[in-house]
C-alpha positions as CSV (number, residue, x, y, z in Angstrom):
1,X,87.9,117.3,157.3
2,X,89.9,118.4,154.1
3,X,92.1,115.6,154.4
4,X,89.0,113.0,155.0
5,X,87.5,114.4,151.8
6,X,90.9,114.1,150.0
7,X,90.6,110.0,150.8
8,X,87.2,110.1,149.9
9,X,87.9,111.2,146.4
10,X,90.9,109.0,145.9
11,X,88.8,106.3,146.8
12,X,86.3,107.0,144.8
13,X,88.0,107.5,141.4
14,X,89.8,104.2,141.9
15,X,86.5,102.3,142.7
16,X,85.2,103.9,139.5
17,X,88.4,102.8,136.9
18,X,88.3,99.2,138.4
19,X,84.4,99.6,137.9
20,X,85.1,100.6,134.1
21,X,87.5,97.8,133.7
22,X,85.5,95.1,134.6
23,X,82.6,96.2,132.1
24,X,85.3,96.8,129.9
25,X,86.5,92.8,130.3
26,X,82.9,91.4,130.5
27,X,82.7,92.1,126.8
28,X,83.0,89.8,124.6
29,X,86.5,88.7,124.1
30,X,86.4,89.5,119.5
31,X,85.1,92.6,120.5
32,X,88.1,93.7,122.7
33,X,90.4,91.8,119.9
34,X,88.3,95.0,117.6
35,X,88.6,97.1,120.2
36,X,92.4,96.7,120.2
37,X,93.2,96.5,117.0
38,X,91.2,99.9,115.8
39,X,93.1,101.6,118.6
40,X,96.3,100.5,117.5
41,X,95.5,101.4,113.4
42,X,95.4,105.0,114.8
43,X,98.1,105.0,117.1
44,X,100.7,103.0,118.2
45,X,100.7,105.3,121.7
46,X,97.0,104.7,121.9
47,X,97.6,100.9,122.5
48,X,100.2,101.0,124.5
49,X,98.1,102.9,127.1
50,X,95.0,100.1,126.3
51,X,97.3,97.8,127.1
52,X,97.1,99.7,130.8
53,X,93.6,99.1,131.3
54,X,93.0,96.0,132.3
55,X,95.3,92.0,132.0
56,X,92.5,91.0,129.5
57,X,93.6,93.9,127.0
58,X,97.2,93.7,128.1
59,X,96.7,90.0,126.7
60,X,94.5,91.1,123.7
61,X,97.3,93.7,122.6
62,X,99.4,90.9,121.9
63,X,97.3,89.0,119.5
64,X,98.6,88.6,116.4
65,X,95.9,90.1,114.7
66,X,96.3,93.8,116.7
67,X,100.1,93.5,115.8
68,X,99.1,93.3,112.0
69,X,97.2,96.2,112.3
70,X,99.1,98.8,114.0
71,X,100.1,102.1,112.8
72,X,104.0,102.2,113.0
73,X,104.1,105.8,111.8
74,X,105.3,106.7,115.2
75,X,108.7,104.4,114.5
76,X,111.5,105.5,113.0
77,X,112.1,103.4,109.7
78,X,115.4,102.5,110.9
79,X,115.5,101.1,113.9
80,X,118.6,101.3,115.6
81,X,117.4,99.7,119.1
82,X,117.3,96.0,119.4
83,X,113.8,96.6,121.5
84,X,112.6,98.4,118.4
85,X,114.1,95.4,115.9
86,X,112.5,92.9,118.2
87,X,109.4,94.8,117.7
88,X,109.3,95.4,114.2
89,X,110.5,91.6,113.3
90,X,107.2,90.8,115.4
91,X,105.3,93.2,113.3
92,X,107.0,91.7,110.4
93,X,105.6,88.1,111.4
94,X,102.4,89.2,112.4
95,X,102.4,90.0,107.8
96,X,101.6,94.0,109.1
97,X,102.0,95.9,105.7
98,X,104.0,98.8,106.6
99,X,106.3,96.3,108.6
100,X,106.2,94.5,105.3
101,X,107.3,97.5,103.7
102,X,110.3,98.9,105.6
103,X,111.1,95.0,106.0
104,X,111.3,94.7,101.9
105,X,113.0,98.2,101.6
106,X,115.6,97.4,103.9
107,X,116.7,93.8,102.7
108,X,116.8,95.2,99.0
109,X,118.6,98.5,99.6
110,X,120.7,97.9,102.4
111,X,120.9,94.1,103.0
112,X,121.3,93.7,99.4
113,X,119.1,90.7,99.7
114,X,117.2,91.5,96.5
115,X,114.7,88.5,96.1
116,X,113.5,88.4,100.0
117,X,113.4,91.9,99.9
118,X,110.6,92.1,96.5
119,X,108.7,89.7,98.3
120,X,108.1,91.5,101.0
121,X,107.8,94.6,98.8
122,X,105.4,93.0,96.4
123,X,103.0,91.2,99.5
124,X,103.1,95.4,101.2
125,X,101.9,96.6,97.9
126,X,99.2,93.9,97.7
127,X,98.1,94.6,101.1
128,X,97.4,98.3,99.8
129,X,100.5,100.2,101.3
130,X,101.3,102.8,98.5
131,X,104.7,103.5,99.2
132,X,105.3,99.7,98.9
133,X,103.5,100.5,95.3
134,X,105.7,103.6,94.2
135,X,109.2,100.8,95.1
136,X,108.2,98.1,93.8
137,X,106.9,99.3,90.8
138,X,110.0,101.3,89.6
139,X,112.3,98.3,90.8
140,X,110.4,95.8,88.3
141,X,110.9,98.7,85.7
142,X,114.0,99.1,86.2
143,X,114.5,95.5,86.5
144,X,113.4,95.4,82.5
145,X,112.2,92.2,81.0
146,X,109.7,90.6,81.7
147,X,108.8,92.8,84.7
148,X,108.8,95.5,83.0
149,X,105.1,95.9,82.1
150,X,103.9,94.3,85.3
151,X,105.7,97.5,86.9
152,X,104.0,100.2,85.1
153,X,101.1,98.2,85.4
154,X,101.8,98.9,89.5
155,X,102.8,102.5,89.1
156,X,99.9,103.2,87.1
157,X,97.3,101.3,89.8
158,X,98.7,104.3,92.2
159,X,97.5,106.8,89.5
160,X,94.0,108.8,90.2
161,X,91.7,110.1,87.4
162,X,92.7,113.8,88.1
163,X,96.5,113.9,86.7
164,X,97.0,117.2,88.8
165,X,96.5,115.1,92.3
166,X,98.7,112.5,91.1
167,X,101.6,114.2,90.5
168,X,101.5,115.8,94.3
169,X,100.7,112.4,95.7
170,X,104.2,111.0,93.6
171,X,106.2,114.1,94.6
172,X,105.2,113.7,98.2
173,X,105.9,110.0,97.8
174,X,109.5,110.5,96.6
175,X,110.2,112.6,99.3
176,X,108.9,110.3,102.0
177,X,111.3,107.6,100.1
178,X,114.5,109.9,99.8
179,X,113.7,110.5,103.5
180,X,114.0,106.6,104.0
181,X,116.6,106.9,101.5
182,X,118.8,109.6,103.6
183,X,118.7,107.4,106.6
184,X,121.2,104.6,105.0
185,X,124.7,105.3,104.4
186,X,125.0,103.9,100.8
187,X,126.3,106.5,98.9
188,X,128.2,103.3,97.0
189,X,125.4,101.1,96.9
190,X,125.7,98.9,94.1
191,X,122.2,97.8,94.1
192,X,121.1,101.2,93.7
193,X,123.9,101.7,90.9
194,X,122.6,98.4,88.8
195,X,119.0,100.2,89.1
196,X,120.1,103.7,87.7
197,X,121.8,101.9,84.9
198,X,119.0,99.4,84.1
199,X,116.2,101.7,83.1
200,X,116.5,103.3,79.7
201,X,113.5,105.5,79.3
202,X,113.8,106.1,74.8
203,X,112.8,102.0,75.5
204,X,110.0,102.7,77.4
205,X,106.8,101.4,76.0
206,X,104.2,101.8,77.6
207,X,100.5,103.2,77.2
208,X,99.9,106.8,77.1
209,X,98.3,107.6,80.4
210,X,101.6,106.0,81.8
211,X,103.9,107.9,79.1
212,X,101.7,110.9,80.3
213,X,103.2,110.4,83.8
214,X,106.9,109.8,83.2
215,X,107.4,113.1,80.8
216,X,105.6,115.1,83.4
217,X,106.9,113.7,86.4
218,X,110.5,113.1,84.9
219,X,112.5,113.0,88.5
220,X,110.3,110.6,89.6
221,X,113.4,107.8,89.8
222,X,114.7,110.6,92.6
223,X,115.1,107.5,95.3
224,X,117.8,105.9,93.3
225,X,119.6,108.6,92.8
């Protein structure tokens, strides 16, 4: 009798999950793309179980548009697995802005690839990521010239109205980067030499707010050093 129960249940709960997965895949096929790609902003876990569902959102998962969207906070910045490269450089393709990012990062820093690497940097900081921001900004400042105001023109878009906030938001930035930073072995990295030499701060000219920021927050080249 227990045992006939037992089967009963069993039964029961997988009637019920291929119940839930048709309605899931008689909706409409831009909602499940929605569907998707939410779940995978706020976790890269999250999707990969969606992806368990049903075929129609183990197909959806893979659109290009979910890819752009995921979160990839749960990816080492690094990645030393060539299943984790492969899914990064998809990532990467698929424009996803934090891909974008630790794409950019890595091609300037490590690869030395300088001009690949501030596109990439400059399109992650257009899409919003602020990280991409905080680089890319002190790189053209650095840089000098022409970029020069174009940079602290960056730095100072990641800048709030309350001063106070800001400076916690850069200091927690900076260590989020010299994390990143820790996790390459260029101790004699002359990319990150010609930076430390390139910015002079007495030459700085820039508008007060800005100014403001630099004197306060005067460790705030910390990644490059």
């Amino acid at each position: 009798m227990v045992v006939s129960l037992s089967l009963h249940a069993s039964s029961s709960i997988r009637k019920s999950k291929t119940k839930a997965s048709l309605c899931l895949d008689s909706l409409p096929e831009d909602l499940l793309v929605e569907i998707s790609s939410c779940t995978g902003a706020s976790s890269l876990s999250a999707v990969r179980n969606l992806r368990l569902v049903s075929k129609s959102f183990r197909r959806i998962c893979d659109e290009k548009y979910v890819f752009y969207r995921l979160s990839l906070k749960e990816i080492e910045f690094l990645p030393w697995h060539e299943n984790s490269a492969k899914f990064i450089e998809r990532c990467t393709e698929s424009r996803n802005p934090e891909a974008l990012f630790q794409k950019g990062f890595i091609n300037y820093f490590r690869d030395k690839l300088q001009d690949r690497g501030l596109e990439y940097l400059a399109e992650a900081a257009e899409k919003g990521i602020k990280e991409a921001k905080y680089v890319y900004g002190v790189i053209l400042i650095c840089l000098g010239g022409k970029t020069k105001q174009k940079g602290f023109e960056i730095l100072s878009s990641v800048i709030k109205q309350l001063m106070s906030t800001t400076m916690n938001e850069l200091v927690e930035f900076r260590y989020k980067i010299q994390k990143i930073r820790y996790g390459f072995w260029w101790s004699d990295n002359t990319v990150v030499e010609q930076l430390k030499t390139a910015y002079v701060s007495e030459k700085c000219k820039c508008d007060c707010k800005t100014r403001m920021l630099l004197l306060v927050n005067e460790s705030w080249l910390v990644f490059i050093r």
